[in-house]
MOPAC internal coordinates of N, CA, C and O (Angstrom, degrees):
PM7 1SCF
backbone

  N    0.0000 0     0.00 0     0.00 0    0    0    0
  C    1.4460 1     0.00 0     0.00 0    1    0    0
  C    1.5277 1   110.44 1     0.00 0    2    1    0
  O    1.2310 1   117.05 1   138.94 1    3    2    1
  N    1.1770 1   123.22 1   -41.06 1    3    2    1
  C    1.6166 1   124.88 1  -169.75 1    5    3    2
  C    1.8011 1    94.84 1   -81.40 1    6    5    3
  O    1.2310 1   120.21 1   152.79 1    7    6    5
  N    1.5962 1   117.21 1   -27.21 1    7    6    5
  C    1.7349 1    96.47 1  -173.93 1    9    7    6
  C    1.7747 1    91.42 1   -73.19 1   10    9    7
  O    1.2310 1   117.90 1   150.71 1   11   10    9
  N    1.0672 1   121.60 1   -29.29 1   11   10    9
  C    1.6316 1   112.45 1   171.90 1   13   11   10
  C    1.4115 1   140.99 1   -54.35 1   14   13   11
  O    1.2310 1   135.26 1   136.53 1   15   14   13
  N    1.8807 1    88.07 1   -43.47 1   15   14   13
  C    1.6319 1    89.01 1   161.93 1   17   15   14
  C    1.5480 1   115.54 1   -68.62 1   18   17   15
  O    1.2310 1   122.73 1   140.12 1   19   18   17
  N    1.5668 1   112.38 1   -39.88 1   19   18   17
  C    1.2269 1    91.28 1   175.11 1   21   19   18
  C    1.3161 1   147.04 1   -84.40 1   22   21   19
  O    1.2310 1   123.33 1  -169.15 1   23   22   21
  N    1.0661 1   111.22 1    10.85 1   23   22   21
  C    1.6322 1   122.73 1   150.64 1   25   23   22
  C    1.3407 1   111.59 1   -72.40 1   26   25   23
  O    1.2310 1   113.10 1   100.58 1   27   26   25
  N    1.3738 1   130.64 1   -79.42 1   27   26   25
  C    1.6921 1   111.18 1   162.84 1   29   27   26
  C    1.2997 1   138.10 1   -20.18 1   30   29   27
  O    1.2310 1   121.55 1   159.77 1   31   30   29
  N    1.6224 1   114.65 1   -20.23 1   31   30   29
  C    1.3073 1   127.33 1   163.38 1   33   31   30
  C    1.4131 1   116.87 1   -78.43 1   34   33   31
  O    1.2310 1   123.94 1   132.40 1   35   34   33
  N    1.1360 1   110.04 1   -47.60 1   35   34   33
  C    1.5480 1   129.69 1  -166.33 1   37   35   34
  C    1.7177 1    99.49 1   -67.92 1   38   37   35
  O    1.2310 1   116.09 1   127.82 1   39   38   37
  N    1.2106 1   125.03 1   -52.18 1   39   38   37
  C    1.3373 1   125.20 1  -160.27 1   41   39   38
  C    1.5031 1    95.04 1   -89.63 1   42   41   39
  O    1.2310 1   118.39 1   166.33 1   43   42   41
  N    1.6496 1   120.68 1   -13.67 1   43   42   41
  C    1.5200 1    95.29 1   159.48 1   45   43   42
  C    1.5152 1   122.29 1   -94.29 1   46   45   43
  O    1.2310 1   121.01 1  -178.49 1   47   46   45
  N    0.9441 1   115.67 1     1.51 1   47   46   45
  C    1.9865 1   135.37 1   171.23 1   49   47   46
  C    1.2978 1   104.49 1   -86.78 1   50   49   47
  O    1.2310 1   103.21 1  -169.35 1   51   50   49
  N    1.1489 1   148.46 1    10.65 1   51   50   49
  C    1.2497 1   136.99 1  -116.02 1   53   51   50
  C    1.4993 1   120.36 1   179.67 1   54   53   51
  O    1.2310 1   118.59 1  -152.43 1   55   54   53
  N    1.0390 1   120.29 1    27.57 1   55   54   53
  C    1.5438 1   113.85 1  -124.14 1   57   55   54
  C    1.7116 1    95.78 1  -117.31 1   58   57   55
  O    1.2310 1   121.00 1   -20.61 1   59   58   57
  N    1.8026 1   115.69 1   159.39 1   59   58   57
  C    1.1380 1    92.18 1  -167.33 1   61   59   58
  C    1.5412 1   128.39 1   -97.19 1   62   61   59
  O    1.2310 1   125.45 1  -167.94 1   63   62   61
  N    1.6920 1   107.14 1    12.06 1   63   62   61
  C    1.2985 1   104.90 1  -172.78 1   65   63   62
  C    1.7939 1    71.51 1  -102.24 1   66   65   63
  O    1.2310 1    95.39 1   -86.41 1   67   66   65
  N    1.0477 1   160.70 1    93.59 1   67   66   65
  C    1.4916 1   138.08 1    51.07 1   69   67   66
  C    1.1754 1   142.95 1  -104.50 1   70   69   67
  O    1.2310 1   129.00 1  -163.19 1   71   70   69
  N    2.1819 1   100.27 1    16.81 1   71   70   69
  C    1.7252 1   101.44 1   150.50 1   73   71   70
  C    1.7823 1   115.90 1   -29.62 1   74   73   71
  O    1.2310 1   122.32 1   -17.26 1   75   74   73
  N    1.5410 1   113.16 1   162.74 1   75   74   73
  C    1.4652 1   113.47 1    -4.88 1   77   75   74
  C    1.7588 1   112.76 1  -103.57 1   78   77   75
  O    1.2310 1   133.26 1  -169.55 1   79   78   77
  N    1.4600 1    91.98 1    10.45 1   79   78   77
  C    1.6004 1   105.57 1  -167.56 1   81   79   78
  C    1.7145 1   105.50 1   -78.32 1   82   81   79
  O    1.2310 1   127.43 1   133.32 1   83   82   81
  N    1.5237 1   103.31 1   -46.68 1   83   82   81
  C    1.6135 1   135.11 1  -176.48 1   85   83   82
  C    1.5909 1    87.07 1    51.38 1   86   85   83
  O    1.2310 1   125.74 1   -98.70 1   87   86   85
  N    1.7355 1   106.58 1    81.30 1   87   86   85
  C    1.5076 1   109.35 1   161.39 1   89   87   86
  C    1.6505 1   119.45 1   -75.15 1   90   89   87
  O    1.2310 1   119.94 1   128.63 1   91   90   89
  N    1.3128 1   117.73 1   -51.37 1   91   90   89
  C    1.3181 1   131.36 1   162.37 1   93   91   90
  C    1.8426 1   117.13 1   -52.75 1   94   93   91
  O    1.2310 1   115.03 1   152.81 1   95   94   93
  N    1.3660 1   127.03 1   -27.19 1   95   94   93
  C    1.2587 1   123.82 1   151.38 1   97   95   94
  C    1.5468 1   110.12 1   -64.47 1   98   97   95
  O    1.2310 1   103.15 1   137.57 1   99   98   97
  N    0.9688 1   148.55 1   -42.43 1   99   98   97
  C    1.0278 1   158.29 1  -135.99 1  101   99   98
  C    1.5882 1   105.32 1  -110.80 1  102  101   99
  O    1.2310 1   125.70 1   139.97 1  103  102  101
  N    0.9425 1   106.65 1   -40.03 1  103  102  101
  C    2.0605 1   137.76 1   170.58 1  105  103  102
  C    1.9364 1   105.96 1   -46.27 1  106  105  103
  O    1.2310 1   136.55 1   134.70 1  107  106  105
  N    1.6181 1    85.56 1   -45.30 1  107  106  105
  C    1.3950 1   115.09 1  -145.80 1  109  107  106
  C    1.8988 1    90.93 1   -71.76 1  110  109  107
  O    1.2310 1   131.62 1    89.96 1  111  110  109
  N    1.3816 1    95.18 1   -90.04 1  111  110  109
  C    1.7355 1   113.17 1   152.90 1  113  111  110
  C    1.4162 1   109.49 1    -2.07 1  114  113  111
  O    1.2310 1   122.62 1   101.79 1  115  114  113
  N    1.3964 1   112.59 1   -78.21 1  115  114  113
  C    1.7768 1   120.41 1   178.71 1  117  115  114
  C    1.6197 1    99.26 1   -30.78 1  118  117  115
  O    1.2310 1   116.96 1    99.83 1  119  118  117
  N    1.1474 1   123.39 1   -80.17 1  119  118  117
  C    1.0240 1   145.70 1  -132.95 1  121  119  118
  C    1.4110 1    95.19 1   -72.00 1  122  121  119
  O    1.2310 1   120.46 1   121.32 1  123  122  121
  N    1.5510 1   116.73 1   -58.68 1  123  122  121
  C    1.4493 1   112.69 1   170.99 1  125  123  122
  C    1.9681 1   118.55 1   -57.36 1  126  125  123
  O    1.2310 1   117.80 1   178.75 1  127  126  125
  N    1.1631 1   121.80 1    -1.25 1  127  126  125
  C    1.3012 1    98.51 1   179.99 1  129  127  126
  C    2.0635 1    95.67 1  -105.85 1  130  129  127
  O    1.2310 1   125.12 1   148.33 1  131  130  129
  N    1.3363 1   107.78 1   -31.67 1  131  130  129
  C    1.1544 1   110.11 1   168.52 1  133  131  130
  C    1.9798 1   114.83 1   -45.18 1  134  133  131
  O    1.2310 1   124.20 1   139.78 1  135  134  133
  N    1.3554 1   109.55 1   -40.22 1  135  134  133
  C    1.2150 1   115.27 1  -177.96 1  137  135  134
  C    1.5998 1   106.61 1   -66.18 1  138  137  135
  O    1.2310 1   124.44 1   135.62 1  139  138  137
  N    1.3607 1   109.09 1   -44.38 1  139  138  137
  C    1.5830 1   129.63 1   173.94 1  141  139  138
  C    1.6311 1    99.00 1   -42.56 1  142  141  139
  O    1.2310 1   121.16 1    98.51 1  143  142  141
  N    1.1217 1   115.39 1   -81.49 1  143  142  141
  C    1.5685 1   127.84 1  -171.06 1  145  143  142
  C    1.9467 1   101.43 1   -40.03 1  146  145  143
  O    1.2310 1   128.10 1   144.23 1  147  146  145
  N    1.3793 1   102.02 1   -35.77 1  147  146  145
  C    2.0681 1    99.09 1  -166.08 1  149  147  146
  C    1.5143 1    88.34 1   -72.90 1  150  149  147
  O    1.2310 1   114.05 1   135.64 1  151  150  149
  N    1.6561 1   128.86 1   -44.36 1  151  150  149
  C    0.9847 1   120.95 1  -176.27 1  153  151  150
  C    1.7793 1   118.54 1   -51.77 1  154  153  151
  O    1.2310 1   121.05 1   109.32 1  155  154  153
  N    1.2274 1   115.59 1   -70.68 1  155  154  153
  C    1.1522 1   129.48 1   167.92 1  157  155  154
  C    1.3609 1   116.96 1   -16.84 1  158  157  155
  O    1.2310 1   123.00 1   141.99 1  159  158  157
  N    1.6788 1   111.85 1   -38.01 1  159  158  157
  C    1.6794 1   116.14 1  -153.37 1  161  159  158
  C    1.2641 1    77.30 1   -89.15 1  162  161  159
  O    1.2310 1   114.33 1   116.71 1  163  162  161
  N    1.1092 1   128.34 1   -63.29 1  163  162  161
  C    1.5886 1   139.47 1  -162.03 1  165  163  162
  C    1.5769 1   106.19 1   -44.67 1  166  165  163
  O    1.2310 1   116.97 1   132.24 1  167  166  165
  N    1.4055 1   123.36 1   -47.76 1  167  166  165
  C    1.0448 1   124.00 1  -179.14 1  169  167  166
  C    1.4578 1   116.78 1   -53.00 1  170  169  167
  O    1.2310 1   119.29 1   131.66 1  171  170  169
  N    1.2823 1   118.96 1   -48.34 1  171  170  169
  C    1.6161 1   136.84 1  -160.74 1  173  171  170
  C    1.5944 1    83.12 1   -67.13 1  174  173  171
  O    1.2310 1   129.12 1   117.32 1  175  174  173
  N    1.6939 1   100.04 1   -62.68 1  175  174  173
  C    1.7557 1    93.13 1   176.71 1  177  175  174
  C    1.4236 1   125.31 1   -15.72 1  178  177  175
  O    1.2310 1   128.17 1    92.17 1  179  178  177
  N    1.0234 1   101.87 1   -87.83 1  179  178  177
  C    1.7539 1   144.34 1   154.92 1  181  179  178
  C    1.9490 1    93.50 1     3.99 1  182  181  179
  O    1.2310 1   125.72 1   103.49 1  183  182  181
  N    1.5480 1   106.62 1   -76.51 1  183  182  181
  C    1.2516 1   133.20 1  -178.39 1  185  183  182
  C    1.4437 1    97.26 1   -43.74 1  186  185  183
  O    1.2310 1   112.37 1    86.08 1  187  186  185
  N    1.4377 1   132.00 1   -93.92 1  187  186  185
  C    1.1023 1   156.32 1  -117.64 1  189  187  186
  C    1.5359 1    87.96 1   -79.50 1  190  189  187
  O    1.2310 1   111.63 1   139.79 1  191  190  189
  N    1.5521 1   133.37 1   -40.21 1  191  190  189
  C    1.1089 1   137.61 1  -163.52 1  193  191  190
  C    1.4958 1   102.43 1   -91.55 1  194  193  191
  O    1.2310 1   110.16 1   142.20 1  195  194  193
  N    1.3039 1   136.08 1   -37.80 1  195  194  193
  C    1.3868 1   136.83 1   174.94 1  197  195  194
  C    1.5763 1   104.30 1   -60.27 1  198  197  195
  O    1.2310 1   122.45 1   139.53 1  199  198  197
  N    1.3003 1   112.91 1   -40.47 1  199  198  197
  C    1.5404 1   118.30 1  -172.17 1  201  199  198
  C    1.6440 1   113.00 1   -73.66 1  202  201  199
  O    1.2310 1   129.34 1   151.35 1  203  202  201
  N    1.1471 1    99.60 1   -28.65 1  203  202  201
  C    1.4994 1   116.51 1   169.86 1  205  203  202
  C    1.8202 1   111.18 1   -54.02 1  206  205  203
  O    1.2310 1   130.78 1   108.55 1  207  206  205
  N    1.6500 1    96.81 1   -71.45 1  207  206  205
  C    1.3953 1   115.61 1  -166.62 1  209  207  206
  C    1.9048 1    95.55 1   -59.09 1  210  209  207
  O    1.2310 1   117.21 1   118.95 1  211  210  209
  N    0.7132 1   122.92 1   -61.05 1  211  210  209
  C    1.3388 1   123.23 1  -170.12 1  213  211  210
  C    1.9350 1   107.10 1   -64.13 1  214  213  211
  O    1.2310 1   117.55 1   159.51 1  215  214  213
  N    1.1201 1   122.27 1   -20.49 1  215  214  213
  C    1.3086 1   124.90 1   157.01 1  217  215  214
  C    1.3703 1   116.33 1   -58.21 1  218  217  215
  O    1.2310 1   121.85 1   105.11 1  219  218  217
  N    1.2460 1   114.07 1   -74.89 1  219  218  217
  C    1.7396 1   117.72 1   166.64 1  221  219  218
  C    1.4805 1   113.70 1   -35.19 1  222  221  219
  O    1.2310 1   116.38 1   142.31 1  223  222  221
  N    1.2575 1   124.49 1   -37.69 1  223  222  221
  C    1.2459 1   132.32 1  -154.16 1  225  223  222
  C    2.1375 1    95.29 1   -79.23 1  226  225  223
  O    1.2310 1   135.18 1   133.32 1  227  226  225
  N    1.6910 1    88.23 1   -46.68 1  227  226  225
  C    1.5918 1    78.83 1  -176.60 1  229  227  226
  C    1.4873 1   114.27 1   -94.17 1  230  229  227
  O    1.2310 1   122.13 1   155.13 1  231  230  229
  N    1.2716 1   113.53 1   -24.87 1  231  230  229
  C    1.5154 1   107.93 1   171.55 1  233  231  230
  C    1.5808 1   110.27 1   -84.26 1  234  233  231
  O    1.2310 1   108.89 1  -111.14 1  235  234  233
  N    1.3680 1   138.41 1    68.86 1  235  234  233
  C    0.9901 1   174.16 1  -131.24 1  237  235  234
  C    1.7686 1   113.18 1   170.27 1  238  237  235
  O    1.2310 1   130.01 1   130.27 1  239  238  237
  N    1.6075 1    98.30 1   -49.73 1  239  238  237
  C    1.4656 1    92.22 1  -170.39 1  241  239  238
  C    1.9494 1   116.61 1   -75.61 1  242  241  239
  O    1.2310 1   112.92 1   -14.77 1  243  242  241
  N    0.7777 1   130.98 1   165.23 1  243  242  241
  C    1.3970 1   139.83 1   154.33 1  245  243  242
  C    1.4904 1   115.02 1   -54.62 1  246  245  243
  O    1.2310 1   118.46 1    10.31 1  247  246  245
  N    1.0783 1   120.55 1  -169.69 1  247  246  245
  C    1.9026 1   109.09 1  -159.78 1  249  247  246
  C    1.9021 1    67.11 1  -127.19 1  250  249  247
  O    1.2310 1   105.80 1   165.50 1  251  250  249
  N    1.2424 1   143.95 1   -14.50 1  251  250  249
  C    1.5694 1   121.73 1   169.99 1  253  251  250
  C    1.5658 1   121.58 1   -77.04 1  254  253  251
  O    1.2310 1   132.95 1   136.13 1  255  254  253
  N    1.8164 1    92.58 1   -43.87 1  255  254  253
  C    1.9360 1   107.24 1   172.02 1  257  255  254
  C    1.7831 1    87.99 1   -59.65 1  258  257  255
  O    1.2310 1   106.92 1   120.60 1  259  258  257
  N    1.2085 1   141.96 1   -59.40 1  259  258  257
  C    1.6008 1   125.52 1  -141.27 1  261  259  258
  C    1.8238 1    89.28 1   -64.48 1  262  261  259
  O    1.2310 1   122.37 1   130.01 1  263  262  261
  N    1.4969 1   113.07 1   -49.99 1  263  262  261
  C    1.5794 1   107.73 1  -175.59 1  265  263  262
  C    1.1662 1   102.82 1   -66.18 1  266  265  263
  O    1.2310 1   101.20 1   133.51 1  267  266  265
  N    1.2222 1   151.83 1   -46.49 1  267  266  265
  C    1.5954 1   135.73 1   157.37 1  269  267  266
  C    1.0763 1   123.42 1   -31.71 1  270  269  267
  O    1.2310 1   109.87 1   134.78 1  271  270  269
  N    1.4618 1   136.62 1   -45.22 1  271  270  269
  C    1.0204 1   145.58 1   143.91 1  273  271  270
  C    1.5645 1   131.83 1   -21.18 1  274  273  271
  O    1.2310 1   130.18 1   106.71 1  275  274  273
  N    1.3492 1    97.96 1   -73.29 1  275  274  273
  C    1.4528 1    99.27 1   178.87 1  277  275  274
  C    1.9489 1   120.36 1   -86.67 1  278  277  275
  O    1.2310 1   135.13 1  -154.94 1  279  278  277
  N    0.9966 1    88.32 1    25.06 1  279  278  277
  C    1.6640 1   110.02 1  -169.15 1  281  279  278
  C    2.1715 1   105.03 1  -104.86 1  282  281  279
  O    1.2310 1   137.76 1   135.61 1  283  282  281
  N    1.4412 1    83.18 1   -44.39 1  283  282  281
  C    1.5018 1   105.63 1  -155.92 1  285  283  282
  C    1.6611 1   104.32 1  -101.51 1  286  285  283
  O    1.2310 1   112.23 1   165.47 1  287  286  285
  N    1.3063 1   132.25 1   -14.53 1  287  286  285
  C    1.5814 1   133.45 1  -137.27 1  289  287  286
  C    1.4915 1    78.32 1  -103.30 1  290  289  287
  O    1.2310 1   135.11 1   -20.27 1  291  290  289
  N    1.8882 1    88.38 1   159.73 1  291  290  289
  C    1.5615 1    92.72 1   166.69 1  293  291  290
  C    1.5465 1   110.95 1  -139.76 1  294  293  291
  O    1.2310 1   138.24 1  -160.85 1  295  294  293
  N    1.6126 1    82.26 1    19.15 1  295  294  293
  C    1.8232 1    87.91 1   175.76 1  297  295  294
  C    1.1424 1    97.81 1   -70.04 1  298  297  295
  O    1.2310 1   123.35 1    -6.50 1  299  298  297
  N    1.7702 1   111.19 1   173.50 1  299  298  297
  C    1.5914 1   131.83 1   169.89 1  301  299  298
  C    1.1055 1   114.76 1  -147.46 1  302  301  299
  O    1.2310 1   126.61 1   -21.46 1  303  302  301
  N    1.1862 1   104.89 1   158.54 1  303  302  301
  C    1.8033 1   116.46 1  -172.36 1  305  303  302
  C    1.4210 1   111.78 1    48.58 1  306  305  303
  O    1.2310 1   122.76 1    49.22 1  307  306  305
  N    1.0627 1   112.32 1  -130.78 1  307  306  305
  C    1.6569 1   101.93 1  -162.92 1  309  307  306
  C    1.7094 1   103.67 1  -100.00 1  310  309  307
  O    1.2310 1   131.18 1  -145.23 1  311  310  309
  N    0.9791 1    96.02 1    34.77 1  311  310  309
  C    1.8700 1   105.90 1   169.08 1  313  311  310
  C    1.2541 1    94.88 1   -89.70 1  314  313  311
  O    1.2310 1   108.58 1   155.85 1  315  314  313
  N    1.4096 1   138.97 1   -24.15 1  315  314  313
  C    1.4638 1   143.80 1   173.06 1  317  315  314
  C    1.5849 1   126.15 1   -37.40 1  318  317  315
  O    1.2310 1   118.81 1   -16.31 1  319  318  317
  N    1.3300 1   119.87 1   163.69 1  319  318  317
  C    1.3450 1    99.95 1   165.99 1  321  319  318
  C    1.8116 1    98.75 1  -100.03 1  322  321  319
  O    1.2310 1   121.82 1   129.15 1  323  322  321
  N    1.1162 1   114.12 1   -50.85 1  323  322  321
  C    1.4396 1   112.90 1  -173.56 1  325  323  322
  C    1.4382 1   108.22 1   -63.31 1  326  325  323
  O    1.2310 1   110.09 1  -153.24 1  327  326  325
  N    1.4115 1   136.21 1    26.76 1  327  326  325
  C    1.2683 1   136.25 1   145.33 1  329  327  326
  C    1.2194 1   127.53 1   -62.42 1  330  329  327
  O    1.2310 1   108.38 1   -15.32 1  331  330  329
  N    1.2748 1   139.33 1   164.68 1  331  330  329
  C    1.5167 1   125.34 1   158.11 1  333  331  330
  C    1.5074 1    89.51 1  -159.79 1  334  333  331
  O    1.2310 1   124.96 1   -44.96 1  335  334  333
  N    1.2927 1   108.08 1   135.04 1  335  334  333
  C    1.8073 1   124.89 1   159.27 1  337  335  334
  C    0.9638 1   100.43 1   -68.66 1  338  337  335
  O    1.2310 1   120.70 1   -48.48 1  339  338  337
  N    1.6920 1   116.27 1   131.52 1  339  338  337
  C    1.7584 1   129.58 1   151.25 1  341  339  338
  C    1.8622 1   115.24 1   -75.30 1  342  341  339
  O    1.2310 1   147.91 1   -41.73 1  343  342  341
  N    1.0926 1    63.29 1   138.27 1  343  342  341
  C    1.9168 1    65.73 1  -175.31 1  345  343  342
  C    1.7633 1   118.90 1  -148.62 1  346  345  343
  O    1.2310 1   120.10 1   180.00 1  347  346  345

């Protein structure tokens, strides 16, 4: 299924009134991996700052609130405080 979509992708990126150079295919591509890379940065962002806030949040607590904490919580997964995203 995905080599399908990407032929439907490809032949619209691709196209034949801008053989044989296909600058604007080629334009196109650029642009989407450049978008790729802002995403990427943003993400780590994203990461690095959640991991932050939730650090402060538990090294703040007392070593009785953290066992209260993890005794009592009903968050999950990385709704946690003692979580941290790798990144």
């Amino acid at each position: 299924m995905s080599v399908q979509a990407s032929g439907i992708i490809a032949s619209n990126i691709y196209r034949r009134d801008d053989a044989p150079r296909y600058k604007r295919g080629d334009r196109v591509l650029v642009l989407i991996c450049v978008a790729n890379i802002a995403v990427y940065i943003l993400a780590k962002i994203y990461y690095i700052l959640r991991n932050r806030h939730k650090s402060r949040a538990w090294d703040a607590m007392t070593v009785d609130e953290r066992l209260v904490y993890l005794k009592t919580t009903t968050d999950e997964g990385n709704k946690r405080l003692d979580f941290r995203f790798a990144h």
